[in-house]
N, C-alpha and C positions, 0 to 999 in steps of 0.2 A: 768757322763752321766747317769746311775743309778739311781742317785736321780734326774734328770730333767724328766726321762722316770715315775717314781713313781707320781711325783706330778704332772704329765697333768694327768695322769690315774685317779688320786683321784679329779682331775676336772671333769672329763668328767663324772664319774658313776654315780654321782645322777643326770644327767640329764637324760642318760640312763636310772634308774631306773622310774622315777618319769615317765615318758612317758610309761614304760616297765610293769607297776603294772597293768591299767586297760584294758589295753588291754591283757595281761594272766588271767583274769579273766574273762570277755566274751570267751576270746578263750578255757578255759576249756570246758565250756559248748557248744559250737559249737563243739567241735568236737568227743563230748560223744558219738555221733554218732547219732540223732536223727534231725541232720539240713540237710538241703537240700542241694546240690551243689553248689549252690548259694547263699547260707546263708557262706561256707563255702569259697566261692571265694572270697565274700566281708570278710569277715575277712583279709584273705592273700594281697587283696586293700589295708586295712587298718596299716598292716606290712610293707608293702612295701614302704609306706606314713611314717610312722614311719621312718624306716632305710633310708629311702631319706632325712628327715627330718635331724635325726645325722648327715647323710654323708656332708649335705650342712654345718651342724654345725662347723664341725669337718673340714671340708673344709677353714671355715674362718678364724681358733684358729691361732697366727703366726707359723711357724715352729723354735721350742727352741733347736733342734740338728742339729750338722754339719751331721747327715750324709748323704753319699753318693747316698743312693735311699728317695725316700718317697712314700707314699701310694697315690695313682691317684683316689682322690676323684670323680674328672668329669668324668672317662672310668666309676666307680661304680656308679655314678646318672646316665648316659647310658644306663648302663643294667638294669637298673630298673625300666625305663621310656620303653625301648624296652621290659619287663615280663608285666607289669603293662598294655602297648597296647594288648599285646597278650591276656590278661586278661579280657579288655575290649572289644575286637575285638567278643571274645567267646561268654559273657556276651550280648553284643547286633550287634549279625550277620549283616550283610550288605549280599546284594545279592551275591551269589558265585563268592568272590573274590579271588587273588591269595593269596598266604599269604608271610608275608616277609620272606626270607627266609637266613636273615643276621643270623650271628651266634653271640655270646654271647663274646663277646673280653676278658675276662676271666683275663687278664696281668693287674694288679695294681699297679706295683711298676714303678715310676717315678724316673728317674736322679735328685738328686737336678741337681738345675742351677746353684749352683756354687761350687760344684766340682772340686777337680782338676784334 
């Protein structure tokens, strides 16, 4: 089990990285302190787009362990579509609306289906 957990990991990191590199390097310099709020938000867009992006990836790889739980890719594109509104909501106001007031489902670990 060991070595099937190692070699999805050694799959997955450079895709991680390769998406990971330019954006840590815009994001140094936004956040030296000299950007706006909104220079700043869109960065955090732009991460969040990133880690939607993994999650959907990482979503599709098959699942190579039997085990018992796995990680609930759709509850995490979720919340991040529900930050990402909140985000845009801020960014361009609408007339004093209510705001949603769902909370963040926070639980990722999924039953396999076939489990016994």
């Amino acid at each position: 089990m060991g070595h099937t957990n190692s070699h999805e990991l050694a799959r997955r990191l450079p895709i991680a990285a390769l998406l990971a590199i330019p954006l840590l390097a815009f994001q140094a310099s936004v956040f030296a302190g000299d950007a706006t709020e909104p220079e700043r938000l869109a960065v955090l867009m732009r991460q969040l787009d990133m880690l939607d992006r993994l999650a959907e990836h990482s979503e599709r790889l098959p699942k190579q362990d039997a085990s018992r739980y796995h990680f609930d890719y759709a509850r995490l594109r979720e919340d991040i579509e529900r930050v990402r509104s909140g985000i845009r909501d801020y960014l361009t106001p609408q007339r004093a609306q209510p705001r949603d007031p769902t909370t963040l489902i926070g639980d990722y670990r999924q039953e396999a289906e076939d489990a016994p």
